[in-house]
C-alpha positions in Angstrom: -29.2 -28.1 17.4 -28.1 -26.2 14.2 -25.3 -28.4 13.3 -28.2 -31.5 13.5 -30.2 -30.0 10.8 -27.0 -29.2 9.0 -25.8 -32.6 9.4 -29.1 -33.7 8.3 -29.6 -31.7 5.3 -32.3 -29.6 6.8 -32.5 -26.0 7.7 -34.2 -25.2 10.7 -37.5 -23.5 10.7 -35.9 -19.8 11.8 -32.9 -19.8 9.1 -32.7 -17.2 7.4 -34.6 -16.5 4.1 -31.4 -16.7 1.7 -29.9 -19.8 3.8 -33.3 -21.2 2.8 -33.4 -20.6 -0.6 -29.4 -21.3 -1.2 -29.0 -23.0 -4.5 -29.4 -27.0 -4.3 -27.6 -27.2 -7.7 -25.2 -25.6 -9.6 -28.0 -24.6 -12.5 -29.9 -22.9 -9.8 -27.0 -20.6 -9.3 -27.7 -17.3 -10.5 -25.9 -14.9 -12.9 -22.8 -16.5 -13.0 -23.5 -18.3 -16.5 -20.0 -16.8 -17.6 -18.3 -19.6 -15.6 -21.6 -22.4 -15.1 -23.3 -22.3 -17.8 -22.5 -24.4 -20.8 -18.9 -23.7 -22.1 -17.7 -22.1 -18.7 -14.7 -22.7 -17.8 -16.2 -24.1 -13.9 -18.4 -26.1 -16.3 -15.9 -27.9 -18.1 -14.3 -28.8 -14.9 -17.6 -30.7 -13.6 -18.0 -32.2 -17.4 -14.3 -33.9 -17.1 -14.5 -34.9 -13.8 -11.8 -33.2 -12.2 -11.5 -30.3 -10.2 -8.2 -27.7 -9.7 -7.7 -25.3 -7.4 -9.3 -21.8 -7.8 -10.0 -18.8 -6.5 -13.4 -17.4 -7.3 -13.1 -13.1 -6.8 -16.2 -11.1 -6.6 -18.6 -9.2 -4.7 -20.2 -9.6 -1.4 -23.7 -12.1 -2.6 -22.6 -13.2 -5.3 -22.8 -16.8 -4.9 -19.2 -17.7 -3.8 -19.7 -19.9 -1.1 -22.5 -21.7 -2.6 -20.7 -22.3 -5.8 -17.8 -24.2 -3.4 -20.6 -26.3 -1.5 -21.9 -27.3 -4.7 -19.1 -27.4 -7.0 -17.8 -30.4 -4.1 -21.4 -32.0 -4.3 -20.7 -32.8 -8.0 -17.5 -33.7 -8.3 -17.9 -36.1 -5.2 -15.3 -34.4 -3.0 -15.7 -34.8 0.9 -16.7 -30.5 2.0 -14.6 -28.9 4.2 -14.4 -25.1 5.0 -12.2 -22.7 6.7 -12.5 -18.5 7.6 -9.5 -16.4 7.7 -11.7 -14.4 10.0 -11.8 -17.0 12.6 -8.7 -19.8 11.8 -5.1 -19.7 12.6 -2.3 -22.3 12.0 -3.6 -24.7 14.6 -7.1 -24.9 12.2 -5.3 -24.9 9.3 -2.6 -28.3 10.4 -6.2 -29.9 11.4 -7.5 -29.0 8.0 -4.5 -30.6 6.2 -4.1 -33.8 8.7 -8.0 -34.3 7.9 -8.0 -34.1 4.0 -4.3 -36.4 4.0 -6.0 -39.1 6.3 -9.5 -38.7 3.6 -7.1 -39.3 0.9 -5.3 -42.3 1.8 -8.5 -43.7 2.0 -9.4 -42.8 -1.3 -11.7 -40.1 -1.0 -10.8 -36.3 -2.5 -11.4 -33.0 -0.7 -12.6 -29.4 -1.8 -10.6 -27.1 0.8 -13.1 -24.1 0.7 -11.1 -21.2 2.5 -13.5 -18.0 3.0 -11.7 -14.6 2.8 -8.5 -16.3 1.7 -7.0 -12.7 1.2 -7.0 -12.3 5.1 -4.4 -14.8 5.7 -0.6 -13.4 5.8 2.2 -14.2 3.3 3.6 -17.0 5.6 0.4 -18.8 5.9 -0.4 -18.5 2.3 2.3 -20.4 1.7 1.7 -22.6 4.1 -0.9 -24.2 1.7 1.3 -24.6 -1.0 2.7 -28.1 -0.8 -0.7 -29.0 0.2 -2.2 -28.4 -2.9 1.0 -29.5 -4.8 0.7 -32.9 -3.2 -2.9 -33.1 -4.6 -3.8 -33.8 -0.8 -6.8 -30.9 -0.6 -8.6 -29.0 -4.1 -8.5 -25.2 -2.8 -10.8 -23.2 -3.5 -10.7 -19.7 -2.2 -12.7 -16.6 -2.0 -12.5 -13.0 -1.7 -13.4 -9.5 -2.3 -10.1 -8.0 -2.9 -8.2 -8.2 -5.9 -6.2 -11.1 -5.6 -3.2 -9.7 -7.7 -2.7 -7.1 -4.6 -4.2 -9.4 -1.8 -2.3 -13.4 -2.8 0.8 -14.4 -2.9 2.1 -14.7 -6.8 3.2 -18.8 -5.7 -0.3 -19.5 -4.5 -2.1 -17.9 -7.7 0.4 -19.6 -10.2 -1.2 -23.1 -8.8 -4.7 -21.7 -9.2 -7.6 -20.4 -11.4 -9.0 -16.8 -10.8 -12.5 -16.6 -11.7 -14.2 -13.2 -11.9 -17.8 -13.5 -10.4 -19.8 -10.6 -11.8 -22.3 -8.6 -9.0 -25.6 -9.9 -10.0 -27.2 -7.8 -12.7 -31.5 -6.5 -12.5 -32.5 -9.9 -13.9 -30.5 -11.9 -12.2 -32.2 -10.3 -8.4 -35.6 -10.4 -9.9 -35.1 -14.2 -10.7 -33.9 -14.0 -6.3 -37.2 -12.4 -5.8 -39.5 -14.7 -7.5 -38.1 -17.6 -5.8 -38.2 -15.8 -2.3 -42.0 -15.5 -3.0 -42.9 -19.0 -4.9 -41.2 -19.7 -1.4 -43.3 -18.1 0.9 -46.4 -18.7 -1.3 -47.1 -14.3 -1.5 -46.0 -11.7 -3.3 -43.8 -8.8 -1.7 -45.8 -6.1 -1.0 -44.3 -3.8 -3.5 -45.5 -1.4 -6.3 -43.9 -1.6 -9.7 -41.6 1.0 -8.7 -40.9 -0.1 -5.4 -39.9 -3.3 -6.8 -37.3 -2.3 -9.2 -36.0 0.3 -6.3 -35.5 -2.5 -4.1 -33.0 -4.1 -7.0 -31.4 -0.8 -7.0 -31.2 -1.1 -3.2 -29.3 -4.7 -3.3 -26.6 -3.4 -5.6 -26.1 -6.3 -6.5 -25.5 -8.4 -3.7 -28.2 -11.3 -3.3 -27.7 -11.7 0.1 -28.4 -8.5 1.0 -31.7 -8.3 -1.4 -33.0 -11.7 0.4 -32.5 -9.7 3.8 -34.3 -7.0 2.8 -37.0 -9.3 1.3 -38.0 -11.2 4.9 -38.4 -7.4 6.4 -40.8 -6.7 3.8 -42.8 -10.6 4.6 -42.8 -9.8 7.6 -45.3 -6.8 7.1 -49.0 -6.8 8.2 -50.8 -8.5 4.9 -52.8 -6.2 2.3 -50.4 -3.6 3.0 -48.7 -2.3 -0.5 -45.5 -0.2 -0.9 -44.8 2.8 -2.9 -41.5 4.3 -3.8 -41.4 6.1 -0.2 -42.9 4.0 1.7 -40.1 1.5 0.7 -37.7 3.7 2.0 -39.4 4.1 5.3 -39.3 0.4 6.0 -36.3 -0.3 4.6 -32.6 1.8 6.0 -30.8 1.9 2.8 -27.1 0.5 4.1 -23.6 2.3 2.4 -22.9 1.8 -1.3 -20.0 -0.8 -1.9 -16.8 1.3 -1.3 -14.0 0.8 0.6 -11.3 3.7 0.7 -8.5 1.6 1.4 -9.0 -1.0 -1.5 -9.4 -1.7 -4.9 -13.0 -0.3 -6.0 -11.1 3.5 -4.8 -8.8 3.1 -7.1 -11.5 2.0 -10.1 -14.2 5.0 -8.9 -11.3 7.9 -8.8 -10.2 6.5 -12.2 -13.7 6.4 -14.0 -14.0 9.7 -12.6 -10.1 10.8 -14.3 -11.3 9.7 -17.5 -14.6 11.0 -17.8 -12.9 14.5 -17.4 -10.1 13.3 -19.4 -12.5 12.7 -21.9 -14.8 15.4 -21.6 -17.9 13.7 -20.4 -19.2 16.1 -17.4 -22.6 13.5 -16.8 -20.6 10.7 -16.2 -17.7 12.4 -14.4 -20.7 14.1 -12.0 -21.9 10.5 -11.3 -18.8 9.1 -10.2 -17.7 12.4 -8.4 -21.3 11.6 -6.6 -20.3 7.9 -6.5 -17.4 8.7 -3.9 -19.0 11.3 -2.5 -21.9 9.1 -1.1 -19.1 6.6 -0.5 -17.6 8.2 2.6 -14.4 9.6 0.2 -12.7 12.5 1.5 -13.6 15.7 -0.8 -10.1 17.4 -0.1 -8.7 14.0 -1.8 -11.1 14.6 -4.5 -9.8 18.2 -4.7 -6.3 17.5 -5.0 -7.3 14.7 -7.7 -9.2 17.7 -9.2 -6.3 20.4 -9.4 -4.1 17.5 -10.9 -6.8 16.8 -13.8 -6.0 20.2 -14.4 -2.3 20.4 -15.2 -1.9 17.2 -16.5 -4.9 16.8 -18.9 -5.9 20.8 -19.4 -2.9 22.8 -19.0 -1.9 25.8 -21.3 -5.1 24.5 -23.7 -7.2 26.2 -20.9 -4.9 28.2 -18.0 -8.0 28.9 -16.3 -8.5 25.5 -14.9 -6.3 25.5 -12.4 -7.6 28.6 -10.5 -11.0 26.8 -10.9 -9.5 23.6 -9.5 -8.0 25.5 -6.5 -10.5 27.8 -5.9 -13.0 24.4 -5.2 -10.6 23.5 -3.2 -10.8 26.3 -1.2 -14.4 26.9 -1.3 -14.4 23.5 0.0 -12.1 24.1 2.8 -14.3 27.2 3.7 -17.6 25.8 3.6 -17.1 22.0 4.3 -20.2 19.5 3.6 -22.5 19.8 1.8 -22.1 23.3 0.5 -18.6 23.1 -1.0 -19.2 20.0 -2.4 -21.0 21.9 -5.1 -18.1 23.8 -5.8 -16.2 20.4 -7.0 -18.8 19.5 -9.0 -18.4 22.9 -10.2 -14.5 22.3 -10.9 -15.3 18.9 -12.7 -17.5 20.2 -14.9 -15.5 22.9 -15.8 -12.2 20.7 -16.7 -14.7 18.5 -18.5 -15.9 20.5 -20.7 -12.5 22.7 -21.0 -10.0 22.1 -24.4 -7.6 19.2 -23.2 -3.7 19.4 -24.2 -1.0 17.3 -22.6 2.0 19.6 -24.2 3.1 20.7 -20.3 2.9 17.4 -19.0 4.8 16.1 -22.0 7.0 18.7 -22.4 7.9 18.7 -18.7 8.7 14.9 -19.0 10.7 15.0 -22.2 13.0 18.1 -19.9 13.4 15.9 -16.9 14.8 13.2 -19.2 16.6 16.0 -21.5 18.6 17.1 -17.7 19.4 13.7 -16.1 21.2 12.9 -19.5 22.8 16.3 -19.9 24.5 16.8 -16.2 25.6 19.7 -15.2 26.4 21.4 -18.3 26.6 24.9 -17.6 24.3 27.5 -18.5 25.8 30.0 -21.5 28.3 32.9 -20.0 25.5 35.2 -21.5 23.1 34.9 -19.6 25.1 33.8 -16.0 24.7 36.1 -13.1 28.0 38.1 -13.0 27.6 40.3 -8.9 31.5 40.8 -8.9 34.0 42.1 -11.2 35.8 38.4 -11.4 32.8 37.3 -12.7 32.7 40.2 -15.5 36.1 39.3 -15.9 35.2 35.7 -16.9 32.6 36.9 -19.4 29.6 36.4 -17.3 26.5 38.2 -18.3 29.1 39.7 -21.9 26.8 40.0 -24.4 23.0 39.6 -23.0 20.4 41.4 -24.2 16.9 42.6 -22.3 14.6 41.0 -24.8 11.9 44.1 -23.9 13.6 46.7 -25.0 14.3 44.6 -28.6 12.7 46.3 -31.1 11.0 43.1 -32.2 10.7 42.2 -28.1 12.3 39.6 -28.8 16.7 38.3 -29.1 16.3 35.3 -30.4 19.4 34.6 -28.0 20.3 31.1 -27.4 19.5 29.8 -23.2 20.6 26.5 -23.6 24.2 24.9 -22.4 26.8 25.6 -25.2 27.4 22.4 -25.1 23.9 21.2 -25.9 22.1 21.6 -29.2 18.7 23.2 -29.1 15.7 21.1 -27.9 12.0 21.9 -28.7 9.9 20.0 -25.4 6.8 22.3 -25.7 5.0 20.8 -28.7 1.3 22.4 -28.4 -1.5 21.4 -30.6 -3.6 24.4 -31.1 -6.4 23.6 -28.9 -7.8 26.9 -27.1 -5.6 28.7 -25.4 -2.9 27.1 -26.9 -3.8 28.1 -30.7 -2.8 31.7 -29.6 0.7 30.3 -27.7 1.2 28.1 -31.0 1.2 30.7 -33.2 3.9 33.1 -30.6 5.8 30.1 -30.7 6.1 29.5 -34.5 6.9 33.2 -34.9 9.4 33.3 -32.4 10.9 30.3 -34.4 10.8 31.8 -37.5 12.5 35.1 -36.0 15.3 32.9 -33.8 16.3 31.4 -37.4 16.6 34.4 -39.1 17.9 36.4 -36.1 20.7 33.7 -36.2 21.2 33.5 -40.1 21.9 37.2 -39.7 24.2 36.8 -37.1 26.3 34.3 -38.9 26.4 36.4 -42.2 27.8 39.2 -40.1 30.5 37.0 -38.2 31.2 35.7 -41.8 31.8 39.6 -42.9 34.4 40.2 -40.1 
C-alpha cells in the first residue's frame, strides 16, 4: 500500500511528519544556499542543464537525500536509489542493467547511492566504468569524510559538496512549516522553543521528530524549559569515537590549550565528555599538551597532567573528571614554549646523520685498567667541585662540532634556564679561549 501512494505522488495519511513536509523543490530546501542558491555550484548545474556525478558530505538531516530526489526532478533524469546498508553486487548489476537499458532509449539516470562510504574498495570500483560510460549520474552520500571513506578513482570522477548542519534559522524556518502544516503552534514557551533548536543539533530530521511528539500533546497545554525536557529524551550529541568528528573535537580541544583559551578548551573537554570519549584517552592527550606545547616554560605541567590522570584512575566518573578539567585549565593558562619538543627533534635528526660517532675518551666509562690504558675517563672533571660549578668541558663526539638544539625563548620558567644557559655560554668560550692560550704557551 506504501509504494501505491509513493507511486502515486501521495504520502499516506500516517507518514511521518518530515516525509510530509520533504521539500517539493529545490528552493524549498533549507540552509544549503551555499550550493542551491543562486551562484552554487549545484545551481549552475540545474541552470546548464547537465548534471555530473557528486557526492554530497554532511550531517545526518541535512537534506541529502532530498536534494538527490529533487536535483533528478529538474534535470529530467529517470530516480533510482540504492543503500549500502541493504545492497550487495546482485543490486548493484540490476542497478546498472536498468540505467544501460533507460539510456539506450534515450532517457538519463540519477544513480542516488545512500551511505556510499559503506561499500568496500572492490565495489567502489565497481561503479567506475559505469559512470565513465555516462550510463548512470551518481550521486552519493555520507557522513564520513570521504577522503578517508572513497576510493581516490571514484572521487577524481566526482564533485564533493560540503552540506553544512542546519544553523538556528534554518530549524526555525522547519518549525514554522511543521505548524502552517498542522494549522497550530507547538506548544512551546519562548525558551522552550529555542531549547528544542538546541536539542536538534542541527539535524532537521531529528527536530521534525521531536516536533510530532510535542502535536501530539493534549491542546492548551504550554511547555517551559523543564517541562520540554520531561517530554522530550534528549538523544546523544553527534560523536562517533571511531571517526572523523573525534579527531576534529580532540583537536579544537589541543588548540584551545595550545592557545591559551581555558573557556573554549573546557567546552570541548565537555564536548567529548558528554560524547561517550574515554577520559583516560583524554588524559594521556592531556599529559602530551604538556610536553609538547608547555614544557620547560612551566615544569609543573606535567605533574598536574599526571596527577589528573591519576586522580582519574582513583576516582572514575564523575568525580575525577573534574580533575581534567582541572589539568586543562592549568596548561591553558600556563606560559607555552616548544624549545623541548624542538630541540628533541632537531637531536634525533642531529644522531641519525652522525652514526655512531663515539663519545670523547673524557668522559667514557673506563672499569678496567685497559680502558685507563686507552685514555678513557683521562682528563674529566666533576663539574661540582669547579670553582665556578661549572668545566665548560666539551660532551660531544670529537668528531662533531658543537650543536645548540635547546633554543628557549624566555617564557616563565624558561627566562631563568635562558639566562643559566647564556652564562654557561659565555663561561664555555672563555673557559676554552683560556685553554687554547695555555696549549699555545707549551
Amino acid at each position: 500500500m506504501t509504494d501505491l501512494f509513493e507511486a502515486s505522488g501521495i504520502l499516506p495519511p500516517d507518514a511521518p511528519l518530515a516525509d510530509r513536509l520533504r521539500p517539493r523543490t529545490l528552493d524549498e530546501v533549507v540552509g544549503q544556499d551555499h550550493l542551491l542558491g543562486p551562484g552554487g555550484p549545484i545551481r549552475r548545474m540545474i541552470e546548464a542543464g547537465r548534471l555530473g556525478s557528486m557526492i554530497l558530505w554532511g550531517p545526518p538531516g541535512t537534506g541529502k537525500t532530498t536534494i538527490a530526489r529533487l536535483l533528478a526532478q529538474a534535470a529530467g533524469y529517470e530516480y533510482q536509489s540504492i543503500s549500502a546498508v541493504f545492497s550487495g553486487v546482485a543490486d548493484l548489476k540490476k542497478a546498472f542493467e536498468a540505467a544501460r537499458m533507460r539510456r539506450a532509449a534515450g532517457q538519463s539516470t540519477l544513480l542516488f547511492v545512500d551511505e556510499i562510504h559503506r561499500f568496500n574498495r572492490a565495489q567502489q570500483d565497481g561503479f567506475l566504468p559505469f559512470v565513465e560510460a555516462g550510463v548512470v549520474t551518481l550521486v552519493g552520500a555520507t557522513t564520513e569524510n570521504p577522503s578517508f571513506e572513497l576510493n581516490g578513482a571514484l572521487l577524481s570522477r566526482s564533485q564533493v559538496y560540503v552540506l553544512k548542519r542546519l544553523d538556528d534559522a534554518a530549524l526555525d524556518q522547519l518549525l514554522s512549516r511543521a505548524e502552517a502544516h498542522m494549522e497550530r503552534g507547538l506548544p512551546l514557551s519562548p525558551e522552550a522553543r529555542q531549547a528544542m533548536l538546541a536539542l536538534a543539533d542541527g539535524d532537521g530530521r531529528y527536530l521534525l521528530t521531536m516536533s510530532e511528539v510535542l502535536f501530539d500533546l493534549p491542546e492548551g497545554e504550554m511547555l517551559d524549559v523543564k517541562g520540554l525536557a520531561a517530554v522530550l529524551q534528549r538523544r546523544a550529541p553527534a560523536y562517533d569515537k571511531s571517526r572523523e568528528e573525534h579527531y576534529n573535537l580532540i583537536s579544537a580541544l589541543h588548540k584551545s590549550v595550545r592557545g591559551s583559551d581555558p573557556d573554549a578548551a573546557l567546552y570541548w573537554l565537555a564536548r567529548m565528555l558528554n560524547g561517550g570519549e574515554d577520559p583516560l584517552y583524554l588524559a594521556r592527550r592531556i599529559v602530551r599538551m604538556a610536553v609538547e606545547d608547555i614544557g620547560e616554560a612551566d615544569p609543573l605541567s606535567i605533574l598536574v597532567a599526571n596527577a589528573a590522570k591519576d586522580t582519574y584512575d582513583f576516582l572514575g566518573s564523575p568525580e575525577g573528571e573534574l580533575a581534567l578539567a582541572q589539568a586543562v585549565v592549568h596548561l591553558a593558562t600556563a606560559p607555552k614554549s616548544v624549545g623541548v619538543y624542538e630541540a628533541f627533534k632537531a637531536a634525533k635528526k642531529a644522531a641519525y646523520e652522525t652514526g655512531s660517532l663515539t663519545p670523547p675518551a673524557h668522559i667514557r666509562n673506563a672499569p678496567t685498567k685497559l680502558m685507563k690504558s686507552l685514555g678513557y675517563g683521562k682528563g674529566y672533571q666533576y663539574d661540582p667541585d669547579t670553582p665556578e660549578g661549572f668545566s665548560g668541558a666539551n660532551f660531544f663526539p670529537d668528531e662533531m662540532e658543537r650543536r645548540t638544539f635547546y633554543k628557549p625563548k624566555g617564557e616563565g620558567h624558561e627566562e631563568k634556564v635562558k639566562a643559566r644557559l647564556e652564562r654557561w655560554a659565555e663561561m664555555r668560550a672563555r673557559l676554552a679561549k683560556d685553554a687554547a692560550v695555555d696549549g699555545a704557551g707549551d
